[in-house]
C-alpha positions in Angstrom: 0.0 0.0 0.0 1.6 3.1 -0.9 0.3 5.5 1.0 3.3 7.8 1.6 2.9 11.2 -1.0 5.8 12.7 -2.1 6.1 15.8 -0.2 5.0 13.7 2.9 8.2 11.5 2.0 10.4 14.9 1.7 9.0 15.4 5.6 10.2 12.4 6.2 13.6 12.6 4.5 14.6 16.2 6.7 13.1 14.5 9.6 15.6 11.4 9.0 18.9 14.0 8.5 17.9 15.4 11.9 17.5 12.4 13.6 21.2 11.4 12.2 22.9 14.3 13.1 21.1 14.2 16.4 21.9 10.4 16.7 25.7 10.6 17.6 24.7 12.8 21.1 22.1 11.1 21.7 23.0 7.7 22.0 26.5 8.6 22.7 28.5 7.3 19.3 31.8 8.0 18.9 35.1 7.0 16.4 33.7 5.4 13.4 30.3 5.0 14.2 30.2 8.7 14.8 31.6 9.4 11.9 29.5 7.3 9.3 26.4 8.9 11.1 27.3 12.5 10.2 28.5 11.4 6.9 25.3 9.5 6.1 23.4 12.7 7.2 25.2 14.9 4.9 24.7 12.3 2.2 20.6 11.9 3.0 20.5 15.7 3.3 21.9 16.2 -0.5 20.1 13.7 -1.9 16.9 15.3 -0.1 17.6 18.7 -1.5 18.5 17.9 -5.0 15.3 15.6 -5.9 12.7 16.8 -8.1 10.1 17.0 -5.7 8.4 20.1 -3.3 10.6 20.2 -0.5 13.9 19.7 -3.0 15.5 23.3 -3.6 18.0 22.4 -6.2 15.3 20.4 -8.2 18.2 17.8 -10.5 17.4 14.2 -9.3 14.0 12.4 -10.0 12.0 11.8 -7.5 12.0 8.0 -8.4 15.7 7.7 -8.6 15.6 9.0 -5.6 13.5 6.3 -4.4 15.7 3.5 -6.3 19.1 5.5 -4.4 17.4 5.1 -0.7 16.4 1.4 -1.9 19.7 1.1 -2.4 21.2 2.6 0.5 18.6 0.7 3.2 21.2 -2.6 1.3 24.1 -0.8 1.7 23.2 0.0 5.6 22.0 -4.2 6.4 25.5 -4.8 5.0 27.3 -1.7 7.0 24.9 -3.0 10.0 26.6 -6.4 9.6 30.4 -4.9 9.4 29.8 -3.1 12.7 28.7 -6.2 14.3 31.8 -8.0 13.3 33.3 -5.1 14.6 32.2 -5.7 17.6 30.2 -2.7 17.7 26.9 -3.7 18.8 25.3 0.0 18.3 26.5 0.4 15.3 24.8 -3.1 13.9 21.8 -2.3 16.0 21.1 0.9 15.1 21.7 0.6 11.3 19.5 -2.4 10.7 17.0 -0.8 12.3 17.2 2.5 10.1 17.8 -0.2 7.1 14.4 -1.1 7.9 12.9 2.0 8.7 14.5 3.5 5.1 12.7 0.2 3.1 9.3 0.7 4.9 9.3 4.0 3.8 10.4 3.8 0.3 7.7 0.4 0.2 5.1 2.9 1.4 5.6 5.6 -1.6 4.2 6.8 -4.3 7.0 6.8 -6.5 4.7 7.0 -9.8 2.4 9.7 -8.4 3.0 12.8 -10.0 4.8 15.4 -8.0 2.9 18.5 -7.2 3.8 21.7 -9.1 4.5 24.7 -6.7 3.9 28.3 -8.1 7.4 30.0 -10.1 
């Protein structure tokens, strides 16, 4: 059921780059795991901002690449999730399979082939 419009997905997109920038403080990463996290914010926020889409400002990227991309990276983050538990790192695997999951629930739950609405010039 896709349910998930596209500028409801955009809210959800700046609301995930907070929550990774806020994630290093807040459950007290540090070193590598640290690291990644602000990187993967940065990464999230300039994919966010250069989609096609109403909350995008640079307007380059479809909005359904954009959805094949996060597809993407929610793989990219099991197998990250997976390094940090051979790491040792038990946060680290914890908290990226769960935003793994979070990141392919979303993109499951939107409208990829809706068409994105048109905001005035």
């Amino acid at each position: 059921m896709k349910f998930i419009n596209s500028k409801a997905h955009g809210v959800l997109d700046y609301l995930t780059v907070i929550f990774l920038v806020l994630s290093p403080t807040l459950f007290h990463m540090s070193g590598v795991l640290e690291t990644f996290t602000y990187g993967l914010a940065v990464v999230h926020l300039l994919l966010t901002i250069c989609t096609r889409f109403e909350l995008g400002i640079i307007k380059v990227l479809p909005f359904k690449v954009h959805g094949i991309i996060e597809v993407c990276v929610a793989v990219l983050l099991t197998g990250v999730a997976l390094w940090f538990n051979d790491a040792g790192n038990f946060l680290g695997f914890y908290f990226y399979l769960w935003l793994a999951l979070v990141i392919m629930v979303v993109f499951l739950c939107t409208n990829f082939t809706a068409p994105v609405q048109r905001l005035a010039p």
